[in-house]
C-alpha positions as CSV (number, residue, x, y, z in Angstrom):
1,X,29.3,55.4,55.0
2,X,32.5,54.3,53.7
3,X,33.1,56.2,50.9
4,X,32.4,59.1,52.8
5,X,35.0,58.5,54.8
6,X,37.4,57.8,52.0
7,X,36.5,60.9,50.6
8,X,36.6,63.0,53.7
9,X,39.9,61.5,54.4
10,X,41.4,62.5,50.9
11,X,39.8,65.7,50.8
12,X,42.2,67.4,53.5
13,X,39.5,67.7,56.2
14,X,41.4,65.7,58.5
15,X,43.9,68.8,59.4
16,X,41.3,71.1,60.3
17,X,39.6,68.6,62.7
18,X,42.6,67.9,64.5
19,X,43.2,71.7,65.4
20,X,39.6,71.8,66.2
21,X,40.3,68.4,68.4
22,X,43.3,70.7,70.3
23,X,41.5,73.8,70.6
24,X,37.7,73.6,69.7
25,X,35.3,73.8,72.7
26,X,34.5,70.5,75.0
27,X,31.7,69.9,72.8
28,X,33.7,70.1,69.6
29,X,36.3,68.2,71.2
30,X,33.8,65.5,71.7
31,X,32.4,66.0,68.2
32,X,35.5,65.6,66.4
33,X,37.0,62.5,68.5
34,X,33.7,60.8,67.4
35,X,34.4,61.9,63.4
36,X,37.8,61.2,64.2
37,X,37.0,57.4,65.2
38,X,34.6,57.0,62.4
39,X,37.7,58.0,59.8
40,X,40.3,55.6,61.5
41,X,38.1,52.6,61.0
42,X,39.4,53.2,57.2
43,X,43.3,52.1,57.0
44,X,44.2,55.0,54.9
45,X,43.1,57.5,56.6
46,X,45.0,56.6,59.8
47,X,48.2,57.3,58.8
48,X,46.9,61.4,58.1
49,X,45.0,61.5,61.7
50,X,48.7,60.5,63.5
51,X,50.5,62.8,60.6
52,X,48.2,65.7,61.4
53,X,49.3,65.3,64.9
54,X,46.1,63.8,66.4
55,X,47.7,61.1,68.9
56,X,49.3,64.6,71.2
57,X,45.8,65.5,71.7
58,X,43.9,62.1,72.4
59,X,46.7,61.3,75.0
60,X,46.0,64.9,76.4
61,X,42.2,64.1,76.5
62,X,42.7,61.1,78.2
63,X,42.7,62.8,81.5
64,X,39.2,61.7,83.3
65,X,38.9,65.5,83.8
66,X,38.1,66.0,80.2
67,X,35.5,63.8,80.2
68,X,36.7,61.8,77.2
69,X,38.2,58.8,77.9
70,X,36.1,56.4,76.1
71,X,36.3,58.5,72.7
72,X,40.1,59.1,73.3
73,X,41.0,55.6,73.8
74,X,38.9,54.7,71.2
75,X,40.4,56.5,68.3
76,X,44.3,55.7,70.0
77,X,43.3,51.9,69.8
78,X,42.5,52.3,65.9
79,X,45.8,54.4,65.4
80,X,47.4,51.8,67.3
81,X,47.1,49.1,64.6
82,X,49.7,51.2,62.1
83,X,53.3,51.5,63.2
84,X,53.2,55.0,63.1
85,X,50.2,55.4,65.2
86,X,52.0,53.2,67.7
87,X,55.1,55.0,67.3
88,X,53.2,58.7,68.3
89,X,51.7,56.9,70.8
90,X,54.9,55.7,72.9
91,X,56.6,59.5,72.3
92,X,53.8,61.2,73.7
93,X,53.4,59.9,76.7
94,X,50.6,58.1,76.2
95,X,51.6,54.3,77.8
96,X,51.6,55.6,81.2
97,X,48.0,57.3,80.6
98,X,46.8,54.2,79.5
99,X,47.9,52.1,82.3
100,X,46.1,54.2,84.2
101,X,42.9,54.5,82.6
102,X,42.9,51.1,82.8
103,X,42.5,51.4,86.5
104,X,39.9,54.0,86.3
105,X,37.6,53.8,83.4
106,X,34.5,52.3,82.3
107,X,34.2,48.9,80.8
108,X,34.3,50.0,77.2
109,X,37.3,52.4,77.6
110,X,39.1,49.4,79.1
111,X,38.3,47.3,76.8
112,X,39.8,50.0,74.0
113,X,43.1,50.1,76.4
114,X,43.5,46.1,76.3
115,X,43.3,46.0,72.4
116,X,45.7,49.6,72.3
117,X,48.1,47.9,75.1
118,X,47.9,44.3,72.8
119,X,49.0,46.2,70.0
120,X,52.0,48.1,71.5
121,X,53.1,45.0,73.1
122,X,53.2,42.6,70.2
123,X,54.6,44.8,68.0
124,X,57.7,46.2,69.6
125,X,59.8,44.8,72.6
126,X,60.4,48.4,73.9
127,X,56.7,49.0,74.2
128,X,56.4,46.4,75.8
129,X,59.0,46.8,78.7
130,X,57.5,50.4,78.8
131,X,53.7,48.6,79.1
132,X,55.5,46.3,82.1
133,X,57.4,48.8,84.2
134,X,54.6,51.7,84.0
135,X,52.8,48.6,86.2
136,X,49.6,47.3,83.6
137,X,50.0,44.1,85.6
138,X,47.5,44.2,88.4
139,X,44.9,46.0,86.2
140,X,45.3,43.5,82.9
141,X,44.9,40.9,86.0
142,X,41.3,42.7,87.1
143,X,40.6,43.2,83.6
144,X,41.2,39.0,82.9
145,X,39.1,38.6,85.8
146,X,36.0,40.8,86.2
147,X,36.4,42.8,82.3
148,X,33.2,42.7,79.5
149,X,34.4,39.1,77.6
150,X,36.0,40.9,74.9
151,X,37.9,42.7,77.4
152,X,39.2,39.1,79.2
153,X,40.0,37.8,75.7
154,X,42.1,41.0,74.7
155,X,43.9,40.2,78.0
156,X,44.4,37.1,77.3
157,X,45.7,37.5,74.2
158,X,48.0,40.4,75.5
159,X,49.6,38.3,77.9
160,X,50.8,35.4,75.3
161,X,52.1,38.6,73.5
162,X,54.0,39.1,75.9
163,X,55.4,35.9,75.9
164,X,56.6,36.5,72.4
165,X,59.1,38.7,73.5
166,X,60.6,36.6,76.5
167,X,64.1,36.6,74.6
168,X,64.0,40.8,74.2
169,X,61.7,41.7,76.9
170,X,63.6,40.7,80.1
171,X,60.2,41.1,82.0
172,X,58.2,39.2,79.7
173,X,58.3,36.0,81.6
174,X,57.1,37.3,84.5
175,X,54.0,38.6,83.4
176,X,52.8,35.6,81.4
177,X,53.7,33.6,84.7
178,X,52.0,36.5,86.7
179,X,48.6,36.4,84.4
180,X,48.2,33.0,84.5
181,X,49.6,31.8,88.0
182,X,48.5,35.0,90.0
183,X,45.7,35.7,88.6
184,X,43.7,34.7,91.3
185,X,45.2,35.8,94.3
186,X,45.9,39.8,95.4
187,X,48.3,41.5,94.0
188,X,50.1,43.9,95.6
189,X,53.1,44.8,93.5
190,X,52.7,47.6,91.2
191,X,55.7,47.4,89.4
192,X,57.8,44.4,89.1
């Protein structure tokens, strides 16, 4: 219900959630990702998650070990639409992680790394050099190829982000040529 999340959001619960998201148990953990993504859907609250230090944590339960990928990614992708969100994201750590969930992890999660990858990209040129070199070309490829359609649309929309920055992203070029010339052979370069 909406205004429950506006008033959850205003009433300081946020904090004690994301402490329970860094140290609660693996049920808890999952628990609170979940509440956690239902309170980022509204814009205001976004801006307290990433304050209250939530982004350290999703990147941490990112690992397929944890078991929480999908919820992770989920909640990252909604912080991912503010600049601050974005900003958390990029210093901790979290770009490589995502290239490599998209490798490895269900349809959905991937999905939630091609809008959180569209949204680093188009917003900052340094993201998206990072995005390049960590190597999200061959799995945005598979993704445009054999991804859920939303998925293949959120790559292809990624990919003429990058071409937005083909003036400040030297590497730019290259992946719009890669994700619409390539796309159907192999690929066997990681990183360009």
């Amino acid at each position: 219900i909406e205004d429950n999340n506006v008033r959850i959001g205003r009433s300081g619960a946020i904090r004690p959630l994301v402490d329970l998201l860094g140290n609660g148990t693996p049920r808890g953990k999952k628990d609170v990702a979940t509440a956690l993504f239902n309170l980022s859907i509204f814009h205001e609250n976004k801006a307290q998650i990433v304050e209250d230090d939530a982004v350290r944590y999703l990147v941490d339960l990112m690992d397929p070990a944890a078991g929480m990928v999908d919820k992770a990614v989920a909640v990252l992708a909604n912080l991912a639409t503010i600049p601050e969100g974005r900003t958390a994201i990029g210093q901790e750590g979290g770009i490589p992680v995502l290239v490599e969930v998209v490798e490895l992890d269900s349809a959905r999660g991937k999905e939630y790394v091609a809008v959180t990858l569209l949204q680093l990209c188009t917003n900052s040129s340094r993201f998206c050099i990072m995005v390049l070199q960590g190597g999200a070309v061959p799995p945005l490829v598979a993704l445009s190829q054999s991804g859920t359609p939303r998925a293949k649309e959120k790559v292809h929309t990624a990919s003429a982000g990058f071409s937005l920055f083909s003036t400040s992203c030297p590497l730019a070029p290259k992946i719009y040529i890669y994700m619409y010339h390539k796309a159907s052979g192999p690929y066997r370069h990681r990183h360009f």
